[in-house]
C-alpha positions as CSV (number, residue, x, y, z in Angstrom):
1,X,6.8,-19.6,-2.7
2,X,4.4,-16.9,-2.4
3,X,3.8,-16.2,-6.4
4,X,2.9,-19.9,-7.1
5,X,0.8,-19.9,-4.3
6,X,-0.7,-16.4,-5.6
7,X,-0.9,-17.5,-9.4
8,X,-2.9,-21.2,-8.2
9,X,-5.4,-19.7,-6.0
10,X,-6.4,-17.2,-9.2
11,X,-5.8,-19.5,-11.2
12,X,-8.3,-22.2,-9.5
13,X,-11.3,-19.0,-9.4
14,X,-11.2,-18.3,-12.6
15,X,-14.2,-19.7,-14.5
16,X,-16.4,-18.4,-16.4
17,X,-19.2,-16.8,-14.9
18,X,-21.8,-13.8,-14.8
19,X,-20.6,-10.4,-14.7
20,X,-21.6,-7.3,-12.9
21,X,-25.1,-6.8,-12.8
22,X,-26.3,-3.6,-13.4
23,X,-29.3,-2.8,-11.6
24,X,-30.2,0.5,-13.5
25,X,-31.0,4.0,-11.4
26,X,-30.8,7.8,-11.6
27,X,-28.1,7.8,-8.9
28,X,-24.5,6.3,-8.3
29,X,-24.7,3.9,-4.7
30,X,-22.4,6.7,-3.3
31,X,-25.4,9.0,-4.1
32,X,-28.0,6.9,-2.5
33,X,-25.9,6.2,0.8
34,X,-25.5,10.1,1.3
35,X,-29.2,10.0,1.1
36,X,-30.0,7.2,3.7
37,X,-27.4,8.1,6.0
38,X,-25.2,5.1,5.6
39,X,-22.5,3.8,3.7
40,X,-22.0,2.9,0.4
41,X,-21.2,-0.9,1.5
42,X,-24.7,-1.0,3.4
43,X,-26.3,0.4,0.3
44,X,-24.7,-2.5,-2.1
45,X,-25.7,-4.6,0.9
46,X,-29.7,-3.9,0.4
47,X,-29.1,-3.9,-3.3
48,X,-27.8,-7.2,-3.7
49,X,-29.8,-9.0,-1.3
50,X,-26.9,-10.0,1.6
51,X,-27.3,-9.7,5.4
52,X,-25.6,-7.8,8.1
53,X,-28.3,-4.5,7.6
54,X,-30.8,-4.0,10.4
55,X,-34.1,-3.7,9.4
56,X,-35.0,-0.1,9.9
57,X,-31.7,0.4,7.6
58,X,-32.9,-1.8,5.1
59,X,-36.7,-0.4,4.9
60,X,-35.2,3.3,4.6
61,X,-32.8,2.3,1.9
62,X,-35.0,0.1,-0.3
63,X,-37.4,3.0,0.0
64,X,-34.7,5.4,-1.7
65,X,-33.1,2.7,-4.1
66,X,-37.5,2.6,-5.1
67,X,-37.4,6.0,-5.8
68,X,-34.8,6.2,-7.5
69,X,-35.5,3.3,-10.2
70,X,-33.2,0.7,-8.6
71,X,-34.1,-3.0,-8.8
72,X,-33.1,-5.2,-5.7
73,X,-31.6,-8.3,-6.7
74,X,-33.6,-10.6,-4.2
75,X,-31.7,-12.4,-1.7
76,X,-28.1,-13.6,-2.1
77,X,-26.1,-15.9,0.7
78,X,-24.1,-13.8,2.6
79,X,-20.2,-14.8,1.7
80,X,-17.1,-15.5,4.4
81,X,-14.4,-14.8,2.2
82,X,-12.0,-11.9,1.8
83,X,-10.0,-11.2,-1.5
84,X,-6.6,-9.4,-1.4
85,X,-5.2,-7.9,-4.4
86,X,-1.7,-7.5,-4.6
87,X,0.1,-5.8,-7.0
88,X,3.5,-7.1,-7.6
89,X,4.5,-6.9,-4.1
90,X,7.7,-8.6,-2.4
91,X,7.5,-11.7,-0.6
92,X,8.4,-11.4,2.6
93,X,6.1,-8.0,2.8
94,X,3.1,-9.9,1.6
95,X,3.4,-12.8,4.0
96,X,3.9,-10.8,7.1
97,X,0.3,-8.6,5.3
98,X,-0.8,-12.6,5.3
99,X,-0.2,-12.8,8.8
100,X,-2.0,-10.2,9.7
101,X,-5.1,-10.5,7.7
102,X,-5.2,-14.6,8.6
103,X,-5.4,-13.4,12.1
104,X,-8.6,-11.2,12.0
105,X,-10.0,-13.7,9.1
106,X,-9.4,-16.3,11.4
107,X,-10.8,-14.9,14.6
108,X,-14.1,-13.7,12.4
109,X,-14.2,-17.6,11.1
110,X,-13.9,-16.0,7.9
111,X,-11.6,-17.3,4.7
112,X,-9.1,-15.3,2.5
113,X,-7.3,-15.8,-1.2
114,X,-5.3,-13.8,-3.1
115,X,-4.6,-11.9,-6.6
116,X,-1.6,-11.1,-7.5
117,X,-2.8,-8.2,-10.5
118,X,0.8,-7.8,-11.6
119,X,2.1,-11.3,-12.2
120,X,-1.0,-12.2,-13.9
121,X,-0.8,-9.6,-16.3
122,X,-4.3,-8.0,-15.7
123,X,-5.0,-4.5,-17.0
124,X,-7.9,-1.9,-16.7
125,X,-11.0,-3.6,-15.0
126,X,-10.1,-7.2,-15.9
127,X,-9.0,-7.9,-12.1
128,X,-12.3,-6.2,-10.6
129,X,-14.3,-8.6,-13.1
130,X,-12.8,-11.6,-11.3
131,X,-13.7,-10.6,-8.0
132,X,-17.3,-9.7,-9.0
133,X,-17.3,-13.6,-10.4
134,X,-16.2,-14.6,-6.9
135,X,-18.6,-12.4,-4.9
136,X,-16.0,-11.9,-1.5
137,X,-17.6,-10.0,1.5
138,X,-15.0,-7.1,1.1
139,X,-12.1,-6.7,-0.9
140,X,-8.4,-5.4,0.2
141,X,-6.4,-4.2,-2.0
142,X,-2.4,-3.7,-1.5
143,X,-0.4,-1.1,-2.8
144,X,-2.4,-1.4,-6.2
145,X,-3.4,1.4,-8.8
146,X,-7.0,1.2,-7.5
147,X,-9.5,3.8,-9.1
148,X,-12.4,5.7,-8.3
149,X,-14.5,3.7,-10.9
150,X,-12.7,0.6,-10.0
151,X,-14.2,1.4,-6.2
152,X,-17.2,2.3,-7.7
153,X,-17.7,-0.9,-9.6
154,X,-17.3,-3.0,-6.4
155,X,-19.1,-0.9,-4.3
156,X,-22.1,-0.9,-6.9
157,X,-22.2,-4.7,-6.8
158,X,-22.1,-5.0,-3.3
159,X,-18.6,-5.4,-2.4
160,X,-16.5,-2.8,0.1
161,X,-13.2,-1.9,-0.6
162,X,-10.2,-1.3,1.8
163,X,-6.7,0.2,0.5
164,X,-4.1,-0.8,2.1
165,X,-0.8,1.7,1.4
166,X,-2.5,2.7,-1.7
167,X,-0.8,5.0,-4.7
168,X,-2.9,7.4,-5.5
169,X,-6.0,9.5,-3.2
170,X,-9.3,7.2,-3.4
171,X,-10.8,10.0,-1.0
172,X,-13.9,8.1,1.2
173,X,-12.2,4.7,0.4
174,X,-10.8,3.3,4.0
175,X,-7.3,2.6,3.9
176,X,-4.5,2.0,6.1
177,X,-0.9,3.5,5.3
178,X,2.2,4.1,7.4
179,X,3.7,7.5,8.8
180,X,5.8,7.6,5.4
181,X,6.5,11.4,6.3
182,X,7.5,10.9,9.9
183,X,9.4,8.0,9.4
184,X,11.6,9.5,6.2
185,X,11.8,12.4,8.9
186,X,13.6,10.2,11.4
187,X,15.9,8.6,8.9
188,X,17.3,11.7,7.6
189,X,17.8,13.0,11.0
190,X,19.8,10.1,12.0
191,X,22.3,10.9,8.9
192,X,22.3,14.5,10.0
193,X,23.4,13.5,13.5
194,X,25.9,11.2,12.1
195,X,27.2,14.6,10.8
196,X,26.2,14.1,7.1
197,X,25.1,17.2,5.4
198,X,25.9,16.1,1.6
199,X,22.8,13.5,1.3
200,X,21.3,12.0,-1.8
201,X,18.1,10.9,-1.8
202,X,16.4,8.1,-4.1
203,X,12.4,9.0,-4.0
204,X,9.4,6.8,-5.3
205,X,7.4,7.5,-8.1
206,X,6.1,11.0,-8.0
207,X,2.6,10.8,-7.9
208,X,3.0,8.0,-5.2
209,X,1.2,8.6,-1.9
210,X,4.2,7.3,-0.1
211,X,6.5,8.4,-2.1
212,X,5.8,11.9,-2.0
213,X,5.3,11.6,1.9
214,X,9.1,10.3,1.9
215,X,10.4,12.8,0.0
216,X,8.3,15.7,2.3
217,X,9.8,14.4,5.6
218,X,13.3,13.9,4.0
219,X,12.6,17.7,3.0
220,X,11.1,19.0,6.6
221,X,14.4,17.0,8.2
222,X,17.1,18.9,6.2
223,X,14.9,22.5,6.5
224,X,14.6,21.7,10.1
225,X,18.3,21.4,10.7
226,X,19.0,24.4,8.2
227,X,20.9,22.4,5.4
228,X,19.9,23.2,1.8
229,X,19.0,20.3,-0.5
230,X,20.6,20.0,-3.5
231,X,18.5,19.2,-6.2
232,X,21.2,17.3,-7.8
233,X,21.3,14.7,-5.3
234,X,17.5,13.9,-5.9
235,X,16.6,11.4,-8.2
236,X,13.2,9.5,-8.6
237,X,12.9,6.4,-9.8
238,X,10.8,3.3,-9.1
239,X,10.9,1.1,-6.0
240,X,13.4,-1.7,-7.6
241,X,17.0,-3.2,-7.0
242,X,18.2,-2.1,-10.8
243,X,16.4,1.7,-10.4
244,X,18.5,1.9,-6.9
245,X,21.7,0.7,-8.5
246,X,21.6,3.2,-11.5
247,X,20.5,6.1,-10.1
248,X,23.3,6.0,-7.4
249,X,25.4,5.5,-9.9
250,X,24.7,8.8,-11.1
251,X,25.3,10.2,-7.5
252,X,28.7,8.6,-6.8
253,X,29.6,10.2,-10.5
254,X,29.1,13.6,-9.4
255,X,32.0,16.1,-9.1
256,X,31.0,16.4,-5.3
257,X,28.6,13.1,-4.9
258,X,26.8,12.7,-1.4
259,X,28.1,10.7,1.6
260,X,24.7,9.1,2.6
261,X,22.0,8.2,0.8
262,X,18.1,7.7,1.8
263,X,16.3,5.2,-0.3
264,X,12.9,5.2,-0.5
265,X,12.4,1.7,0.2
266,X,15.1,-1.1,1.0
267,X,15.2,-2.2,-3.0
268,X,16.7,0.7,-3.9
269,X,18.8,0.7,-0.8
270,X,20.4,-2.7,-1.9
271,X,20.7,-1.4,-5.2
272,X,22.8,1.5,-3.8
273,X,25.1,-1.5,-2.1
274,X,25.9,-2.4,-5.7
275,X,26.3,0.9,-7.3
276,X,29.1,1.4,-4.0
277,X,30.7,-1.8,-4.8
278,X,31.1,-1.4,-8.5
279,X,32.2,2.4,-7.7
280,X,34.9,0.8,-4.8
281,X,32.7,2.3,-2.1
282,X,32.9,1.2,1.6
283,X,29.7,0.8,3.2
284,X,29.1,2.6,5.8
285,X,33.2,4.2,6.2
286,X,32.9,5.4,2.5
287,X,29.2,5.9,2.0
288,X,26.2,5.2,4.8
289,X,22.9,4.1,2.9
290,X,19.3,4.2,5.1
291,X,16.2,2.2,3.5
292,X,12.6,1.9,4.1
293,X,10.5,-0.4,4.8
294,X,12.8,-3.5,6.8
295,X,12.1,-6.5,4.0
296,X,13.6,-9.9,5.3
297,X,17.0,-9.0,3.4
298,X,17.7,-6.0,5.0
299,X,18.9,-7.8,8.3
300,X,21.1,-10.3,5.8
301,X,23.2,-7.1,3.9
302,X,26.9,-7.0,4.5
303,X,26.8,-4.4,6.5
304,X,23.2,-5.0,7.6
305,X,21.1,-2.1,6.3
306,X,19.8,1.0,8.8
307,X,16.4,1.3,7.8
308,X,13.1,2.0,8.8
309,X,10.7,-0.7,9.7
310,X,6.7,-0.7,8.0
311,X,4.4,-3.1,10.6
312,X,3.2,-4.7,7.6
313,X,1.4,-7.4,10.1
314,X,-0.8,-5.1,11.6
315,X,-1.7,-2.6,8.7
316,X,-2.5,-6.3,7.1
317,X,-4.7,-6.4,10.7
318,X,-6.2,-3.2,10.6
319,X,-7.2,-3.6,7.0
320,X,-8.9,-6.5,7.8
321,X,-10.6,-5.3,10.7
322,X,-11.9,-2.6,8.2
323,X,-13.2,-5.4,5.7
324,X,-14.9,-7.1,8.5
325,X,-16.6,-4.3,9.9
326,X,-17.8,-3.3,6.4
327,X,-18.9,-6.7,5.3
328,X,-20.9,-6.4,8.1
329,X,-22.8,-3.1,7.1
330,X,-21.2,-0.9,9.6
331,X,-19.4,2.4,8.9
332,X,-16.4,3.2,10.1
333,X,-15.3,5.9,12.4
334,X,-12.9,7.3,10.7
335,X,-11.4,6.0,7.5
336,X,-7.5,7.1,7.4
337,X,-5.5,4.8,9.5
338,X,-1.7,5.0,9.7
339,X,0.4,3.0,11.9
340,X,3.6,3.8,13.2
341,X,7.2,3.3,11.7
342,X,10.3,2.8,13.0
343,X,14.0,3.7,12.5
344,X,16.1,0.5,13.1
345,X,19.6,1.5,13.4
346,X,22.2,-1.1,11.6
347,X,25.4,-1.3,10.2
348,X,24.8,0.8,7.3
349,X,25.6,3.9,8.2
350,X,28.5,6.0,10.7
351,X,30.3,9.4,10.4
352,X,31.2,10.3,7.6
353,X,34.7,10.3,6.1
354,X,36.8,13.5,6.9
355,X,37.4,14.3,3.2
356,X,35.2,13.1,0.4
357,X,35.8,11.0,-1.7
358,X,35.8,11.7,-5.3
């Protein structure tokens, strides 16, 4: 399973060993890259020592790191190893993520490991202290609480950062998302054509990225199609199975409860299964339910769940590419990515019934 596999590759990496090295200096390395022209990465490049820096970029940059009362830290072999962080994500998302890195890694003749920051238990900068021990070329991390010092800390030691689907705004940080808001957008208009107009919706966190780009398109779908939202059919909750289940219980409890529900991902979607099975619900002829994201178990559902469909193996691709190009000193074009969802229409939802059901 993927969580063994997770907790033996951390587990087999960490050993003691050195800890950031600060080099000193008046500036931060975001500072000094402004400065030069270049980014941050090529900066931590020059700093530490490691390869992939021409050498016009390299004279120009040691001249301002100099200045500036940094000390290089001589040379360093340049590494061929990506780390991706994970935190606490699902199976069957983070193997087809695998997939995608393991094909760029691969084609780069470059390796990759894993950790998993949730199952280990790691907390504050514990997690970015093992990957400073390991010295990767880049790091990725997934859906992880990432900071602007924990960025800073990696950066400053040589080591760019890629966010893939990341929770919160890490503003000059590349990262690679999904069209959350088009793709909630689409879902909701399918239940609107279905003739729904009573739908609940179970949103992520609320200062989630994704979450709140869910809950926008869910939003734009109903103005757009002049329905007004009831704010007692909103309910935010985390991404789980349990936080699906309970909060759609409190929906199907209402004096007038909804006859869809949007999830925002397919947890809470099969949690809603649950709640409508414990509440005598028929799925879709009683109650349609739309989720996000199109995990393995979506397809297995009894009905099979509508829902729409992340391409986790190419944002795992596109944050690789990212890494690699970074590694390698360049900067990137642009450094928002988002890849496109889709709304795959199952057995979960139909009309609905001609007279609620209360």
């Amino acid at each position: 399973m993927l969580s063994a596999f997770v907790r033996t590759l951390a587990a087999m990496s960490e050993s003691p060993g050195p800890h950031r090295r600060r080099r000193g200096g008046d500036l931060p390395v975001t500072a000094i890259a402004e400065l030069a022209g270049v980014s941050a990465p090529t900066v931590s490049k020059v700093l530490n020592g490691r390869a992939g820096v021409s050498e016009e970029t390299r004279r120009r940059v040691e001249a301002l790191l100099r200045d500036h009362g940094f000390r290089n830290s001589g040379s360093a072999p340049s590494s061929r190893h990506l780390e991706v962080v994970f935190h606490g994500m699902l199976s069957s998302i983070a193997m087809e993520i695998m997939r995608g890195i393991e094909e760029v890694a691969t084609a780069h003749d470059m390796t990759f490991g894993y950790l998993d920051v949730h199952r280990r238990g790691r907390t504050g900068s514990l997690w970015v202290d093992t990957l400073l021990i390991r010295q990767p070329a880049a790091v990725i991390a997934v859906s992880s609480a990432v900071t602007p010092e924990h960025r800073e800390t990696l950066v400053g030691n040589g080591i760019p950062l890629v966010a893939l689907d990341p929770t919160s705004d890490l503003h000059s940080t590349p990262s690679i998302g999904s069209t959350n808001w088009s793709g909630a957008l689409n879902a909701t208009r399918h239940l609107l054509d279905l003739g729904h107009r009573r739908i609940g919706v179970l949103a992520g966190p609320v200062k989630d990225l994704a979450s709140r780009a869910r809950l926008d398109g869910f939003r734009a779908a109903m103005d757009a199609a002049g329905v007004p939202l009831d704010k007692q059919l909103l309910r935010h909750g985390l991404f789980t199975f349990e936080q699906g289940r309970d909060l759609a219980i409190e929906l199907l409890r209402l004096p007038e409860p909804p006859t869809a529900v949007v999830c925002g991902d397919d947890l809470q979607a099969l949690g809603v299964y649950e709640a409508a099975r414990l509440a005598g619900r028929c799925i879709p002829d009683q109650l349609s339910v739309v989720g996000f994201d199109d995990v393995e178990q979506a397809a297995w559902c009894a009905p099979p769940l509508t829902t729409v469909r992340q391409p986790f193996a190419a944002m795992g691709a596109a944050a690789a590419k990212f890494a690699v190009a970074l590694a390698a000193g360049e900067t990137p074009k642009r450094t928002r990515v988002e890849l496109a969802t889709t709304l795959v229409v199952r057995g979960s939802t139909a009309p609905p019934a001609s007279q609620p059901i209360h």
